[in-house]
Each structure stands twice: as C-alpha cells, then as structure tokens.
C-alpha positions in Angstrom: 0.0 -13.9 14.7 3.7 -13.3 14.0 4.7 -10.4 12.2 5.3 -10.8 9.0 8.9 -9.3 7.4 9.7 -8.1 4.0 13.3 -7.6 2.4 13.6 -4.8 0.6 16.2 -5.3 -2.1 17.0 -2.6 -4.2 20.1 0.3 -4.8 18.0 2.8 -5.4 17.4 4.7 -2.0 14.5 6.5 -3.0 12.8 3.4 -3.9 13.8 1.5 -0.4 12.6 4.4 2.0 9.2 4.8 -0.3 8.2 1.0 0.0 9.5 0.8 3.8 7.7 3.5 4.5 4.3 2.1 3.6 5.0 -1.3 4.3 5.8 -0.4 7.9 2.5 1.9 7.9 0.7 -1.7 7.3 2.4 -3.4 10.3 5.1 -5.2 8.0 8.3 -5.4 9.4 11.2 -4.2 7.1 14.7 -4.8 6.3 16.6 -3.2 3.6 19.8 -4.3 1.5 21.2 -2.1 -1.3 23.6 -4.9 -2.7 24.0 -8.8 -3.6 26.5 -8.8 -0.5 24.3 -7.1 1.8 21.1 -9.9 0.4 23.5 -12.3 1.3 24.8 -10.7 5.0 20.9 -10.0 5.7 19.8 -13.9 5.1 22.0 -15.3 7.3 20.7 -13.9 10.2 17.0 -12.9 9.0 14.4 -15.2 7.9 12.0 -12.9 5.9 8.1 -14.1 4.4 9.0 -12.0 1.2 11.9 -10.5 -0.8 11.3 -7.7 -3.3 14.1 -8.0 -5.7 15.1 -5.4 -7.5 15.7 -7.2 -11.3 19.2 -4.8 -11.5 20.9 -5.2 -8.1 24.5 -5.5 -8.4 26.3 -8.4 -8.3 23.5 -10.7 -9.0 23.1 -11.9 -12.9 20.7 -9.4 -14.6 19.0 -11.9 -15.9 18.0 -14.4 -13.3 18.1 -12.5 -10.2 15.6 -14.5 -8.5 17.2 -17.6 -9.1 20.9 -16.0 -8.2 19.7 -15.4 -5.0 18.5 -18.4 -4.3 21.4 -20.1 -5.2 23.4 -18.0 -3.2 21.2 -18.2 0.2 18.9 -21.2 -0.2 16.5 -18.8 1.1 13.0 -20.1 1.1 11.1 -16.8 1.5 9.0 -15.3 -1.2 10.7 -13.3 -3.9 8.7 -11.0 -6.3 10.5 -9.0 -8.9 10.6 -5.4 -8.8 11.3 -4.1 -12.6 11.4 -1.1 -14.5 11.1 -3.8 -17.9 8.7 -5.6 -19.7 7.1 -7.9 -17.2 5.2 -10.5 -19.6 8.3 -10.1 -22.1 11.3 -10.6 -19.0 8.4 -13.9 -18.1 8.7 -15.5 -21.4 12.5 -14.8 -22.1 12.6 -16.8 -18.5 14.3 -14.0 -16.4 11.5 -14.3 -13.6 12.8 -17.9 -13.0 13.1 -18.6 -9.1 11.1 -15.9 -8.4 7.4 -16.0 -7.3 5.8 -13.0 -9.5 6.7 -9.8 -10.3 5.9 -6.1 -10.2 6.5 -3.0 -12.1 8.0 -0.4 -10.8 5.7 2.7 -10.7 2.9 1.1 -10.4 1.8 2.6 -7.8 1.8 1.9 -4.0 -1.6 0.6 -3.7 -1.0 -2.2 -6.5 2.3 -3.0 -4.9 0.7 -3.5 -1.2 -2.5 -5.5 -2.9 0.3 -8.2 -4.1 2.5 -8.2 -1.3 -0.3 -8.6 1.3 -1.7 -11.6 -1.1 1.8 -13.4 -1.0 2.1 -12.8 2.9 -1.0 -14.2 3.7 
C-alpha cells in the first residue's frame, strides 16, 4: 500500500515539528508549509491524502480557509481544520466550509492521530 502523505499547514513552528514528529512515528509521510504561498508552492508539485490547515495562516481569508485553499489549488486532498476557536460555533457561522472536519488545537496527540488515521483510510 502507498504511503500515505499529510500537509502540515501551520506558522507556528512548534506546532509543525510536534504533529510531524508523530505523524512520521506512524509511517505518514510529511510535508510542511508555514504560509498561503508556500500551500500553494507545495501543491503544485505534491499530491497529499490530507491537509491540516491551520484556521489563521496568513494570506488565506480567516474565515474560510478551507475553501481559500481550494480555490487557490483545486486540490482534491483532505483538509481538516486545525483551530484554537470554537469548533461547533466556527461550523455554524460556516467558516469550516471546504474543509472536511476540524480539530482543536491541544487536544491532544492521540485525538489528533485517531482522526487523521480515520480520514486517511
């Protein structure tokens, strides 16, 4: 089976190299981008299973992230919202549009590997 690959899309360092690091310990390859120039750069050469989007990256619209970046790429990989907000409260003002779930962050690792090992497959 192929392996699968994650993006990693977030500016805050810290946060990249601490998912990476245990995505990679399951077998998940990784890629990182710390802006909506690098998402871009990255998708036109990568095809990855699954994007975690950080809901603040710069240049991409706060509000719809999920849906700017699909816009933007045409990507047709997974994208589940990383946030630091209100997840049932960013869902109903529509913010998660375009994107296929999202996650809190500090949630802890094991809750974050559960759901992106049940959107990879």
């Amino acid at each position: 089976m192929a392996q699968k690959m994650v993006l990693i899309a977030d500016d805050e360092p810290d946060m990249a190299d601490f998912l990476k690091t245990a995505l990679e310990a399951e077998g998940i390859a990784v890629e990182s981008a710390a802006s909506a120039e690098a998402i871009e750069s990255k998708l036109k050469t990568l095809t990855p299973d699954l994007i975690l989007l950080d809901m603040g990256m710069p240049g991409l619209n706060p509000t719809t992230p999920a849906l700017d970046v699909r816009t933007k790429t045409r990507t047709k990989a997974k994208i589940l919202i990383m946030t630091g907000r209100d997840i049932s409260k960013e869902k109903q003002e529509g913010h998660l549009k375009g994107s296929d779930g999202a996650l809190q962050k500090g949630t802890g690792m094991d809750k974050i590997l559960t759901e992106v090992k049940k959107i990879l497959g």
